[in-house]
Kinemage of the C-alpha trace (Angstrom):
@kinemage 1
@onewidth
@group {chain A} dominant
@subgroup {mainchain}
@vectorlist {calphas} color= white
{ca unk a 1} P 30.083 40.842 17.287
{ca unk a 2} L 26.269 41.720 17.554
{ca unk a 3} L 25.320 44.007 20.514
{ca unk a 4} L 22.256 43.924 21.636
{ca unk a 5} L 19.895 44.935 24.140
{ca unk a 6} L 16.640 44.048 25.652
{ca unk a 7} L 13.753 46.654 26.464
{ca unk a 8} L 11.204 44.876 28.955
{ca unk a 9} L 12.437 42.198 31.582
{ca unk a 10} L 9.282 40.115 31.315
{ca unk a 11} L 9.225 37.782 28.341
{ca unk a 12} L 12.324 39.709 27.709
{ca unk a 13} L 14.056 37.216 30.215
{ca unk a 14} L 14.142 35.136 27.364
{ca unk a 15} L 15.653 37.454 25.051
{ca unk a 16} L 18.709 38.534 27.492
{ca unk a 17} L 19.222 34.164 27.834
{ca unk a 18} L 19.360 34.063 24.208
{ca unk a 19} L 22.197 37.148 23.784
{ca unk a 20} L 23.998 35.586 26.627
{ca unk a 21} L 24.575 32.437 25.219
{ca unk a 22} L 27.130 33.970 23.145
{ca unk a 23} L 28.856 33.143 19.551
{ca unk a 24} L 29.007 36.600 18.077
{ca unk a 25} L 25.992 38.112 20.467
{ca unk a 26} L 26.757 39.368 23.213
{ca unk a 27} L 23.978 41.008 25.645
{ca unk a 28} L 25.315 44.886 26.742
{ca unk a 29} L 22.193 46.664 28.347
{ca unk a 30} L 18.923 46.300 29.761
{ca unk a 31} L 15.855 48.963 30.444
{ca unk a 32} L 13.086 48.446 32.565
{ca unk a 33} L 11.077 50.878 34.337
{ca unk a 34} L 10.745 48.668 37.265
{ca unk a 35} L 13.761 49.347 39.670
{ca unk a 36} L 13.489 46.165 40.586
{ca unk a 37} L 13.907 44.332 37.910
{ca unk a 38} L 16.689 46.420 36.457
{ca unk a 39} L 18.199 45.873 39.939
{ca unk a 40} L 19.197 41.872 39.427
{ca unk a 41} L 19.974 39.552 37.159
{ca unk a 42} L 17.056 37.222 39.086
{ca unk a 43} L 14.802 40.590 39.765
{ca unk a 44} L 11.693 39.683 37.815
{ca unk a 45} L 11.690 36.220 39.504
{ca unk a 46} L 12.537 37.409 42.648
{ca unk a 47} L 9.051 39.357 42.256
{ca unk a 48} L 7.225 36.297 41.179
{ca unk a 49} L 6.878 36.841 37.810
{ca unk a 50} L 7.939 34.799 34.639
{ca unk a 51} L 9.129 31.960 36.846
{ca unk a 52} L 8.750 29.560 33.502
{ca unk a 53} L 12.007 31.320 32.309
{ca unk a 54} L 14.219 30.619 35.617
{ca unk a 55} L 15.311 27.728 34.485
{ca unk a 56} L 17.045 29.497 31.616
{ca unk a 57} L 19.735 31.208 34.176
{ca unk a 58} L 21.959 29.440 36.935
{ca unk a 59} L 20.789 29.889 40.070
{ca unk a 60} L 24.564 31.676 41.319
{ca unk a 61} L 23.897 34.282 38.542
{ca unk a 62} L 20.397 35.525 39.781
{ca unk a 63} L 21.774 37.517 42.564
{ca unk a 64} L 24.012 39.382 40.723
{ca unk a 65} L 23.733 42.808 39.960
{ca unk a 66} L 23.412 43.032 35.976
{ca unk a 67} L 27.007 45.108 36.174
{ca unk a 68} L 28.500 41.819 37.679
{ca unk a 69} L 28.060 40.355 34.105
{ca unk a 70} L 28.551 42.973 32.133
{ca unk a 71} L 25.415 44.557 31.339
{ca unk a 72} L 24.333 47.716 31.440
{ca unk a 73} L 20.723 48.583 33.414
{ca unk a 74} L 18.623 51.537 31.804
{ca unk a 75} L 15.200 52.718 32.770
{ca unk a 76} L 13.916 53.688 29.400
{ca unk a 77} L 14.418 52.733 25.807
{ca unk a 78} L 15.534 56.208 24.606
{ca unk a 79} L 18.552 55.847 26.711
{ca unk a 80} L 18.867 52.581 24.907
{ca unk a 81} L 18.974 54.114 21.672
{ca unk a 82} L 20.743 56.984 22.532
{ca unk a 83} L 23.292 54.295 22.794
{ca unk a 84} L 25.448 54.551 19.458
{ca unk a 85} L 27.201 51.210 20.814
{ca unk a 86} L 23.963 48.975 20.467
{ca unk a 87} L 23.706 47.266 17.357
{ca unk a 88} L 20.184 44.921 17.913
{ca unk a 89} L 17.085 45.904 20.307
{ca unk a 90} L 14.456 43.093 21.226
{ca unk a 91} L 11.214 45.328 21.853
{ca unk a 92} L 8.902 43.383 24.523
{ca unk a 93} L 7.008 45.965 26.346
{ca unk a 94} L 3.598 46.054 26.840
{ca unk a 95} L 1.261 45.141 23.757
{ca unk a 96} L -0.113 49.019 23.093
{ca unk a 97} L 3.560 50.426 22.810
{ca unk a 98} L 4.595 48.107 19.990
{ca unk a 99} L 3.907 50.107 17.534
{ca unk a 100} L 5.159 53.279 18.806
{ca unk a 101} L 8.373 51.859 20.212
{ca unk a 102} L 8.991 49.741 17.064
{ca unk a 103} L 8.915 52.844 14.821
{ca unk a 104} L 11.546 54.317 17.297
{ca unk a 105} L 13.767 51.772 17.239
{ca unk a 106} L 13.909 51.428 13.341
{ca unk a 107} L 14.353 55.231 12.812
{ca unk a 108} L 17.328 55.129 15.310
{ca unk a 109} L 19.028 52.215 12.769
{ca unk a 110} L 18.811 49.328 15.250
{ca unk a 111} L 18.039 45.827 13.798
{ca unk a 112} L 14.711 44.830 15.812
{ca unk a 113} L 13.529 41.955 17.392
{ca unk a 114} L 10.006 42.909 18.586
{ca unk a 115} L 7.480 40.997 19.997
{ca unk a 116} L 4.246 39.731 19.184
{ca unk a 117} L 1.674 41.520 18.490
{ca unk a 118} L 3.167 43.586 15.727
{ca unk a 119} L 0.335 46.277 16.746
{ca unk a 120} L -3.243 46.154 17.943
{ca unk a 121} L -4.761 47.709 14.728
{ca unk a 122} L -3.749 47.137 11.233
{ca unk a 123} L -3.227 51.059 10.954
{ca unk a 124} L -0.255 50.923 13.216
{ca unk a 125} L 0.693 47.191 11.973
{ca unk a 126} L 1.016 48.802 8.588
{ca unk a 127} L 3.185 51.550 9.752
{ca unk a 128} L 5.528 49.478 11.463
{ca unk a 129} L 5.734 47.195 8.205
{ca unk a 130} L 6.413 50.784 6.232
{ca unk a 131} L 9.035 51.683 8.758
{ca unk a 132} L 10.768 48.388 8.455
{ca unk a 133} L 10.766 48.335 4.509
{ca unk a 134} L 12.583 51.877 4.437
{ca unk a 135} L 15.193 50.472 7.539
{ca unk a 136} L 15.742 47.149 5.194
{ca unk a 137} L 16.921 49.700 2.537
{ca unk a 138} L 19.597 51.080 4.857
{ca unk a 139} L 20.707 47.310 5.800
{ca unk a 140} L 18.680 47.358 9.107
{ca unk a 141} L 16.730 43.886 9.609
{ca unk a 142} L 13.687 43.576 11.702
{ca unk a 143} L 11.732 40.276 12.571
{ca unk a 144} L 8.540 39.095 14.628
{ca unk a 145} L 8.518 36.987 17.828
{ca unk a 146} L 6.640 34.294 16.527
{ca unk a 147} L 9.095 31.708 18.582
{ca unk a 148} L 7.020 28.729 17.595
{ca unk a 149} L 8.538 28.243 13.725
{ca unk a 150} L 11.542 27.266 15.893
{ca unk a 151} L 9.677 24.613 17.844
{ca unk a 152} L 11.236 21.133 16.477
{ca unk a 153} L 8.300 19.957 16.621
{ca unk a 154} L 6.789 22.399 14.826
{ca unk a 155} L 9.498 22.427 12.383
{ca unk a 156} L 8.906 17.973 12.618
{ca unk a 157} L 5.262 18.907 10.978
{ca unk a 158} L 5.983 21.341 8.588
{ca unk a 159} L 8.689 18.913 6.799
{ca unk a 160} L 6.554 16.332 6.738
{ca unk a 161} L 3.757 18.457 5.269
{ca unk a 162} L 5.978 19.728 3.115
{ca unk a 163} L 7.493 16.132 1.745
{ca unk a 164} L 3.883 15.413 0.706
{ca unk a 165} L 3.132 12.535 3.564
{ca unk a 166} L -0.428 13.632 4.230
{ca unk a 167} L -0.740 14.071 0.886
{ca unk a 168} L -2.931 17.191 0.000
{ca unk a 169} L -3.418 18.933 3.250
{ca unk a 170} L -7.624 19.241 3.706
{ca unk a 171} L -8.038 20.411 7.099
{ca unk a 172} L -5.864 22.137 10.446
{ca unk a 173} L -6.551 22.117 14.050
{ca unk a 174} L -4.830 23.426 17.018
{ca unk a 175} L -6.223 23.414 20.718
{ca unk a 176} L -4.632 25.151 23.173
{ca unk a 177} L -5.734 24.349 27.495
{ca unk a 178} L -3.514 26.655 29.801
{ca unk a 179} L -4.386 28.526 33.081
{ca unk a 180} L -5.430 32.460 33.034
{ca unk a 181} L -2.953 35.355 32.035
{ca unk a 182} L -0.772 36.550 35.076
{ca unk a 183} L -2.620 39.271 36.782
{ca unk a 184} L 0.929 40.926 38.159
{ca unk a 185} L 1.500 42.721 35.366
{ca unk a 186} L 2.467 46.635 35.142
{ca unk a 187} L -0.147 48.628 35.541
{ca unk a 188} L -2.429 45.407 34.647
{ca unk a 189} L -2.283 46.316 31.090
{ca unk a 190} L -2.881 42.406 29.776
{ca unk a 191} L -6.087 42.903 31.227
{ca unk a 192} L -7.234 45.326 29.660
{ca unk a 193} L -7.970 45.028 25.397
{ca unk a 194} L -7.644 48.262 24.821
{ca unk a 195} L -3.736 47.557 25.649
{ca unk a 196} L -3.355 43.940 25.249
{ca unk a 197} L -5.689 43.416 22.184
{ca unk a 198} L -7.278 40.726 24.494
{ca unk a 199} L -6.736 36.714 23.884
{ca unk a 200} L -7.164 36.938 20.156
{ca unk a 201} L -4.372 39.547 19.347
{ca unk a 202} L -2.498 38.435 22.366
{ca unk a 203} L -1.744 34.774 22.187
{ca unk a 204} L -4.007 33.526 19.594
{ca unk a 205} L -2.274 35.117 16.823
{ca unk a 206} L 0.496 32.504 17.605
{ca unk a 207} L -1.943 29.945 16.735
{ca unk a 208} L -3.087 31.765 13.768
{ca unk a 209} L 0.597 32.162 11.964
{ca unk a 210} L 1.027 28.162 12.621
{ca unk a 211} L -1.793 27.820 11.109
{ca unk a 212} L 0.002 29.255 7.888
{ca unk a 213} L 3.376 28.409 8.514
{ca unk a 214} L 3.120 24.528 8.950
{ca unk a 215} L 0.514 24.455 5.930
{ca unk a 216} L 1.804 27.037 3.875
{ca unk a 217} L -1.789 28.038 2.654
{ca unk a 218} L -3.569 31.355 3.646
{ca unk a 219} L -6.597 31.885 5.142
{ca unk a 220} L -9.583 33.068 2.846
{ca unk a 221} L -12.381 33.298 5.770
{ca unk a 222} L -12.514 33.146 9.254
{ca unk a 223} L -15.732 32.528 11.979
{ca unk a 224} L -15.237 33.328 16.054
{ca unk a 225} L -17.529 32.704 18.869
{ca unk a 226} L -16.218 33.487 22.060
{ca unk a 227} L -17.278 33.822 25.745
{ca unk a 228} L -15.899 36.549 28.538
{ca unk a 229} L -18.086 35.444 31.203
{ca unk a 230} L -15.576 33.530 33.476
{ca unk a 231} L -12.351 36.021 34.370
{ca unk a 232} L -14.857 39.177 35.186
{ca unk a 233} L -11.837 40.813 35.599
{ca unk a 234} L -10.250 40.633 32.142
{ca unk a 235} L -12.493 43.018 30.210
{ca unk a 236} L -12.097 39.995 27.211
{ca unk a 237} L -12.657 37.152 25.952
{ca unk a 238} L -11.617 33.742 28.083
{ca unk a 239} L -12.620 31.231 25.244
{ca unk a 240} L -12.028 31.848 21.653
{ca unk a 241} L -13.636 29.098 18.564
{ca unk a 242} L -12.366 29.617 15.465
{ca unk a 243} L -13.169 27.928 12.361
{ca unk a 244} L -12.047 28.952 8.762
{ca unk a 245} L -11.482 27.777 4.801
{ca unk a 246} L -8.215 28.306 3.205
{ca unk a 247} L -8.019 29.705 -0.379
{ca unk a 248} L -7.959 26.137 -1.718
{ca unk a 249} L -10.902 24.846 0.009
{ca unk a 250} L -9.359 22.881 2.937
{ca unk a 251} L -10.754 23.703 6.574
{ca unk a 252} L -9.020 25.092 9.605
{ca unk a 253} L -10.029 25.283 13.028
{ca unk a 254} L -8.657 27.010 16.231
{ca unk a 255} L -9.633 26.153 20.129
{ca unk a 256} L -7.979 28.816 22.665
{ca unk a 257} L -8.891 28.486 26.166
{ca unk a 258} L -7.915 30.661 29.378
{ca unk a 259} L -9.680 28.472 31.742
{ca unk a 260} L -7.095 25.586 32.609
{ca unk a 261} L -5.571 24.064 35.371
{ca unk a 262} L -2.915 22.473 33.797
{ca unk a 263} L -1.167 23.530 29.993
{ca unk a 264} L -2.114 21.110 26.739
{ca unk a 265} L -1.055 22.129 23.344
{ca unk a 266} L -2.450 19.793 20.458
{ca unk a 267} L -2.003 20.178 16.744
{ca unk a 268} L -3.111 17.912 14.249
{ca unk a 269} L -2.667 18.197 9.852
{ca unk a 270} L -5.352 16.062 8.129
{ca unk a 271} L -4.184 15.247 4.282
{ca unk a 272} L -5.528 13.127 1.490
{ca unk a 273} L -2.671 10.344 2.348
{ca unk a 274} L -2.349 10.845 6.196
{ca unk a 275} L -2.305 12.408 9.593
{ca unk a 276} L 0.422 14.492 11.510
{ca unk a 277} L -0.701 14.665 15.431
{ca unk a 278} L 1.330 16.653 17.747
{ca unk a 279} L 1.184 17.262 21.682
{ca unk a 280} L 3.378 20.191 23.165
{ca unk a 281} L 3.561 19.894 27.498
{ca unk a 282} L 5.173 22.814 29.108
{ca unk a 283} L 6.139 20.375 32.083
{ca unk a 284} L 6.957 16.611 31.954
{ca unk a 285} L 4.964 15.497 34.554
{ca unk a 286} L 0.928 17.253 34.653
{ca unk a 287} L -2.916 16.207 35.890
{ca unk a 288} L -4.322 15.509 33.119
{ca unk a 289} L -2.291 12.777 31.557
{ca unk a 290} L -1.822 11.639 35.633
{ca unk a 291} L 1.944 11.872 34.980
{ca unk a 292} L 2.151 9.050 32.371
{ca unk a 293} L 4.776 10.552 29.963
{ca unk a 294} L 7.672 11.952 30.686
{ca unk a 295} L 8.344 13.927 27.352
{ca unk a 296} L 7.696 17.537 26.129
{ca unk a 297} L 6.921 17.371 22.983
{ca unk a 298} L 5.973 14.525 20.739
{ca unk a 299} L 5.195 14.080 16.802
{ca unk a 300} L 3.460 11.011 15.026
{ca unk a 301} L 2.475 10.448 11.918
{ca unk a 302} L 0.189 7.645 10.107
{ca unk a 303} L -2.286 6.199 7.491
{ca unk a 304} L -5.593 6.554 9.375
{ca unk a 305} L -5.959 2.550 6.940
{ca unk a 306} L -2.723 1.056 8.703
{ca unk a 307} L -3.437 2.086 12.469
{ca unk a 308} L -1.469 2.242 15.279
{ca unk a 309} L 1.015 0.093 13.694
{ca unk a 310} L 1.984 1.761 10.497
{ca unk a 311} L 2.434 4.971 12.223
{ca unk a 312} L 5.880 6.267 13.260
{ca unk a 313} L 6.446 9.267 16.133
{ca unk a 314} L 9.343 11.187 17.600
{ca unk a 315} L 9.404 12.802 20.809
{ca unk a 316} L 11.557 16.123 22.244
{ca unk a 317} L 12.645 16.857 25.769
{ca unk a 318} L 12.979 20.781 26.985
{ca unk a 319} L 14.037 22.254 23.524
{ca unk a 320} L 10.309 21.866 22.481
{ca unk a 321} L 9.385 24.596 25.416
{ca unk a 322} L 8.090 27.855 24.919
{ca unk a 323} L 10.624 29.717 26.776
{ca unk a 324} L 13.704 27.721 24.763
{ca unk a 325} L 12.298 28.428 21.718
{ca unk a 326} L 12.136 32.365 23.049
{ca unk a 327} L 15.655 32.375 24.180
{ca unk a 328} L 16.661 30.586 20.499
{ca unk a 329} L 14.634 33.025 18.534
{ca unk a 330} L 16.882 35.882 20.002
{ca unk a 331} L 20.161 33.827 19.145
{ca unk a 332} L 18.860 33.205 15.579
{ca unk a 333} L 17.799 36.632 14.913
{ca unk a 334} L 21.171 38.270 16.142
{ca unk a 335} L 22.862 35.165 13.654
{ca unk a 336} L 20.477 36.160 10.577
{ca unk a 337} L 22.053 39.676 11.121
{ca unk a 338} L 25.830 38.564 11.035
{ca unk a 339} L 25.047 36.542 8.333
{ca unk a 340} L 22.403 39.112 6.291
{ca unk a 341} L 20.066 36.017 6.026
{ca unk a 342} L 16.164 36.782 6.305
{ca unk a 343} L 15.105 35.116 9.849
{ca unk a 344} L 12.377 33.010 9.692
{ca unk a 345} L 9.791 35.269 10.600
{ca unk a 346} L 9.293 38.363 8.813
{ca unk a 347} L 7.260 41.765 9.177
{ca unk a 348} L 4.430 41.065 6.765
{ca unk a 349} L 3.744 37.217 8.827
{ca unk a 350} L 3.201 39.185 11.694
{ca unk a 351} L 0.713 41.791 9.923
{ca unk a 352} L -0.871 38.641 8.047
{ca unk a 353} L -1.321 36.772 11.766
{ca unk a 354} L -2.403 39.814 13.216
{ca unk a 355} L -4.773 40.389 10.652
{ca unk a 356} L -6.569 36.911 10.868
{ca unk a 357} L -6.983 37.791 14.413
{ca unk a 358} L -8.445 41.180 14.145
{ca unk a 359} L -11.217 40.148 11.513
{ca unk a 360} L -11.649 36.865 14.209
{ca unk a 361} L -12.592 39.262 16.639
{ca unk a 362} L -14.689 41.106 14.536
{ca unk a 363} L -16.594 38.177 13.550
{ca unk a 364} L -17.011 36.912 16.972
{ca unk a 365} L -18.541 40.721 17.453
{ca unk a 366} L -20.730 40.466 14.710
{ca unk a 367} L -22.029 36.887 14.482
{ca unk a 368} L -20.914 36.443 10.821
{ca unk a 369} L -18.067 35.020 8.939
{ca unk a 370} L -15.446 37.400 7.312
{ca unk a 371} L -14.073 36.965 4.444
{ca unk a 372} L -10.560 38.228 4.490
{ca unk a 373} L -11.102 39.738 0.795
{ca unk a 374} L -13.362 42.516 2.209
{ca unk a 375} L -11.458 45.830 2.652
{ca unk a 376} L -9.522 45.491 6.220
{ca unk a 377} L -9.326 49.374 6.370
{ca unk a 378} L -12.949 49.005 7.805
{ca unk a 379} L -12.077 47.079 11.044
{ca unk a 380} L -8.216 48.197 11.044
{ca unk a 381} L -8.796 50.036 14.164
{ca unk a 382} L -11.193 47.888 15.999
């Protein structure tokens, strides 16, 4: 039996569902330095925060103290460690102490499950992926919430790309519509790029590892425009463009917006023998397809020749959601352990995602395209 513990009861909500659903996890303490939150079971939604993850508990359960289900509340994640009894910790604090905390956590000899970003410079990226080499040498595993490679729809791409029916893959977009970050965060830290790394680092380095995981290329240069003139209180950016080449020549390109109403994720894979579109809702019914379909996720795939009536989709109801795929990362990472299989995200994709994001924003900075050849060390800490 894997015991594990969650540090952070925002996106960690996620994490404790995933522990809790049992067959050889089991969830035995939480920390949070928010009373209330370490209070409940239903604490951070009581507050009003990370409501999208409710529906991951029953509703009898949120009221309950986390004793009444046999879970231990700390404050702090040294007390976690201190804990000789915990055998997994799932690291989501703030952005700024990943780096910091993840070190901790591998030196104690806990298998980690730490959340994206791996860092906010590739200084501190670099010593977490140091620190997790020598704790993989003592049997200690440690992986990278990048949630998404578990999306089946995702996954529905990637196989498809991967059976060869687009062909050669020649080009790679993604474009993300969703509504500004929460502003009820601790101490306002995602505001803030000095802690959160701003939208780049924060969320579009999600977009950025797809962008290598369902092609299986890497990136060999990268262009960024942005604009920060919309949320004057986020000291970032609100819209991020990205275009860039892969090492073979095809094309990639990345649309990231802060400014919606309503929550669109589109992906598309353009090959030499077809097309792979996918759409990703985060509820069944929204505005801007005027509540016309009632699924969450949907794949199709064609010959641009044959039309709409060669091509063939698939669609997916709630297991196609971010916060399913959160709460199934956690389960898979604390089965990878049992099992001493590598989980499907490792430490160096979350360097090499976090990287691509770091030289974006340095392009979008400078006006110029990087080229991810040039020495990183020069904007490592930037």
């Amino acid at each position: 039996m894997i015991r594990a513990a969650v540090c952070g009861l925002g996106i960690g909500m996620a994490h404790c569902a995933g522990y809790r659903a049992g067959n050889g996890v089991e969830l035995v303490a939480v920390a949070d330095l928010l009373p209330g939150r370490r209070g409940t079971v239903g604490g951070t939604f009581a507050a009003g925060s990370m409501l999208v993850l409710r529906p991951l508990y029953r509703e009898e359960e949120l009221g309950l103290q986390w004793e009444d289900i046999g879970v231990t509340p700390r404050e702090t994640l040294d007390e976690l460690l201190a804990d000789p009894s915990i055998d997994l910790v799932s690291l989501c604090t703030p952005d700024y102490l990943h780096a910091q905390h993840a070190i901790q956590v591998l030196e104690a000899g806990k298998h980690l499950l730490l959340e994206k970003p791996v860092a906010l410079t590739l200084a501190d990226a670099r010593r977490v992926q140091d620190a997790a080499a020598k704790a993989e040498a003592k049997g200690v595993m440690c992986t990278v919430g990048y949630e998404f490679r578990l999306n089946p729809a995702i996954l529905k791409m990637r196989a498809l790309v991967q059976a060869g029916e687009v062909g050669h893959v020649e080009a790679f977009s993604l474009y993300h519509f969703r509504s500004p970050f929460r502003r009820d965060k601790w101490q306002h830290w995602i505001q803030k790029r000095a802690l959160s790394g701003g939208l780049i680092v924060e969320e579009t380095s999600h977009w950025l590892d797809l962008a290598r995981y369902i092609t299986g290329k890497e990136v060999s240069s990268i262009h960024c425009v942005t604009t920060d003139r919309i949320h004057t209180d986020f000291d970032f950016e609100d819209v991020a463009y990205i275009n860039g080449t892969y090492v073979d020549g095809a094309v990639f390109q990345i649309s990231h917006a802060l400014t919606g109403f309503d929550f669109d994720l589109t992906l598309i894979v353009h090959g030499t023998k077809g097309t792979v579109w996918c759409g990703l809702k985060e509820t069944r019914s929204r505005a801007i397809d005027a509540g016309q379909t009632t699924y969450l996720g949907v794949v199709s795939w064609g010959n641009p020749g044959e039309g709409v009536a060669g091509a063939r989709t698939v669609t997916y109801g709630e297991e196609a959601t971010e916060p399913e795929n959160i709460r199934d990362f956690a389960h898979h990472f604390a089965h990878c352990i049992a099992g001493q299989r590598p989980p499907v995200v490792s430490v160096l994709d979350g360097v090499r995602a976090l990287e691509l994001a770091i030289a974006a924003g340095r392009s979008a900075r400078l006006n110029r395209v990087i080229s991810m050849a040039e020495d990183t060390e020069e904007y490592g800490n930037t």
